[in-house]
Each structure stands twice: as C-alpha cells, then as structure tokens.
C-alpha positions in Angstrom: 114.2 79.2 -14.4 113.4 75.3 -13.7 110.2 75.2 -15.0 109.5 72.4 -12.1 110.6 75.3 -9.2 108.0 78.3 -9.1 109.2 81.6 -7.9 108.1 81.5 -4.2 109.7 78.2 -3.7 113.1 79.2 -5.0 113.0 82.3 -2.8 111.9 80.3 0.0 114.7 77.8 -0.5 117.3 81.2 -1.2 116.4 82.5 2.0 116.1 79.4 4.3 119.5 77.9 2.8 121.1 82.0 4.0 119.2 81.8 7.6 120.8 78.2 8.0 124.3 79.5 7.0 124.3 82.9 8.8 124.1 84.8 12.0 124.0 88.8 12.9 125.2 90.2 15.9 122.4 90.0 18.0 121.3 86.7 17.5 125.3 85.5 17.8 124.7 87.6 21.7 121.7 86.2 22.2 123.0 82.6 21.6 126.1 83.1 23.8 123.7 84.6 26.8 121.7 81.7 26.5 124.6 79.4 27.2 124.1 78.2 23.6 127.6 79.8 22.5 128.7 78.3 19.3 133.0 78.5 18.7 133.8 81.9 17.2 136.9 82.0 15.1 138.6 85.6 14.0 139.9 84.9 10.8 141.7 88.9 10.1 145.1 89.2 10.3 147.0 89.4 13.5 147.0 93.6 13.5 143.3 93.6 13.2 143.2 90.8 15.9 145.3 93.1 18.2 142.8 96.0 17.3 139.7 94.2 18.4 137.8 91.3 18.6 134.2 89.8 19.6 135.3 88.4 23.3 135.5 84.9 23.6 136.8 84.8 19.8 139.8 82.5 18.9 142.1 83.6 16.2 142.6 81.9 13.6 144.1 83.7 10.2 142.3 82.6 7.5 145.5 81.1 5.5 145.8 78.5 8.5 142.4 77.9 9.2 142.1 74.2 7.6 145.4 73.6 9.8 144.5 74.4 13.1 140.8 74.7 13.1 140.9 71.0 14.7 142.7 72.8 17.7 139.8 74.3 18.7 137.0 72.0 16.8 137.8 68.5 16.8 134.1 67.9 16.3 133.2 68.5 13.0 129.7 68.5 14.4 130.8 71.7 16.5 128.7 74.9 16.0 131.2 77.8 14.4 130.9 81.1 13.7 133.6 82.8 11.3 134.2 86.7 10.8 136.2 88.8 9.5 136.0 93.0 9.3 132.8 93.8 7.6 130.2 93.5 4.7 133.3 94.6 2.7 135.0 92.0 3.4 134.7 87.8 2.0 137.0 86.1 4.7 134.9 84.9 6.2 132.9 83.9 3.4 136.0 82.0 2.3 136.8 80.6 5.8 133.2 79.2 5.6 133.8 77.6 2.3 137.0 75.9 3.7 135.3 74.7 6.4 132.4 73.4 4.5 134.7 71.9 2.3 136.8 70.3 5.3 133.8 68.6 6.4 132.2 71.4 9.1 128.4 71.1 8.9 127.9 73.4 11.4 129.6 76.3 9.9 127.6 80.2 9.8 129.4 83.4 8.8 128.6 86.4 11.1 126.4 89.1 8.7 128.3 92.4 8.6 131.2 91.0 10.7 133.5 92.6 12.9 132.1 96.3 12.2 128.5 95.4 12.8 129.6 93.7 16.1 130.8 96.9 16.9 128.2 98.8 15.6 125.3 97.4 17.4 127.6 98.1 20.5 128.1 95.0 21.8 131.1 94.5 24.2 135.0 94.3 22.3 138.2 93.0 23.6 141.7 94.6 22.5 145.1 94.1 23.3 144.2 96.9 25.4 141.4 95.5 27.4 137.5 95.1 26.9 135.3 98.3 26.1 131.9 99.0 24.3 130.9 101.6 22.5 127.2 103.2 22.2 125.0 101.8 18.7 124.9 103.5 15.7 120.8 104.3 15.3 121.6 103.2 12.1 122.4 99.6 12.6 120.8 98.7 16.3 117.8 100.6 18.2 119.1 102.2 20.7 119.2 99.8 24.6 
C-alpha cells in the first residue's frame, strides 16, 4: 500500500470512483421517471435483443459500438448507460471501456444488468410486446 494513502481514503476513493461509474436498476428507473433519462444502449447480441430489453433501450452489439454509438450520442458529454445480461456477464464492462476510451465521460454500466432489470420487476419490452414480471424478494422489496 502507498504509504502516503491510508486505508479509509483508498476505500473511499474505491467506492466513490464505482458510484460515479455505475447505476442499478432502481436508480436507472428513478432517473428516467424524473425526466432525467440518460441514453441506454443494449450491447447483447441481436437474439437476446429480440428476447428482451429495458424499454427505451437502443441496440447496439457490442462489436459495433465505437461505430455507431455517435448515431445515437453525438455528444460525448451525453449521459449513457450500457448493459448487457447479468453480473455474469462483462459486456458491458467492455462496452464502458470502449466508450471511455472513445472519449465518453459520461459513461455508467447498469449493476447486475439485464437480469436484475428483470428481477426487480421493472417493465420489459420484447419482440413480443412490453410485460413485467413480479420482484424476486431476493433482489427488490416487494411494491
């Protein structure tokens, strides 16, 4: 350890730096209620597109994401939120990175992803139209 960096203020800086690069679900719902709504970009492949999505979403596969995210976010000051299916999975992790690295300051990744979306049952959109399902006790209390 830096011997000029105690322990609290390392930890402090550790968790500040993952509050000011992440989001969960229900403060990514509570920002788009508010009118606050960042850009949400899907970054799964187009089967788990079709399957579901956060509504609103745009898709954008990971492997073209550098390409086309100017499509959607000219501003590289624009507020984005990348996913992808779960806490199992590092697109979006990656898609962040890119992002970062293409000059997004404004980029979060969406904690537990897709699933967690889901799971706290917030509202879904399919190829099939828009459902919701109830939330898992385990991951949301209960509305």
């Amino acid at each position: 350890m830096d011997v000029m960096t105690s322990p609290a203020t390392s930890a402090a800086d550790f968790f500040a730096a993952r509050l000011a690069h992440q989001t969960d679900p229900a403060d990514l719902a509570h920002a788009r209620a508010s009118g606050a709504a960042p850009l949400v970009v899907d970054v799964r492949s187009a089967a788990g597109w079709a399957a579901g999505r956060i509504p609103g979403a745009v898709h954008i596969p990971l492997a073209e994401l550098t390409d086309r995210i100017g499509e959607h976010a000219p501003d590289p000051d624009a507020d984005v939120v990348v996913y992808c299916w779960g806490p199992g999975c590092n697109g979006s992790t990656r898609a962040g990175l890119a992002l970062a690295r293409a000059g997004y300051g404004c980029v979060k990744e969406l904690v537990g992803g897709y699933e967690y979306w889901v799971r706290e049952g917030f509202a879904v959109a399919s190829d099939t139209g828009r459902s919701r399902q109830a939330p898992d006790p385990l991951t949301a209390p209960v509305r």
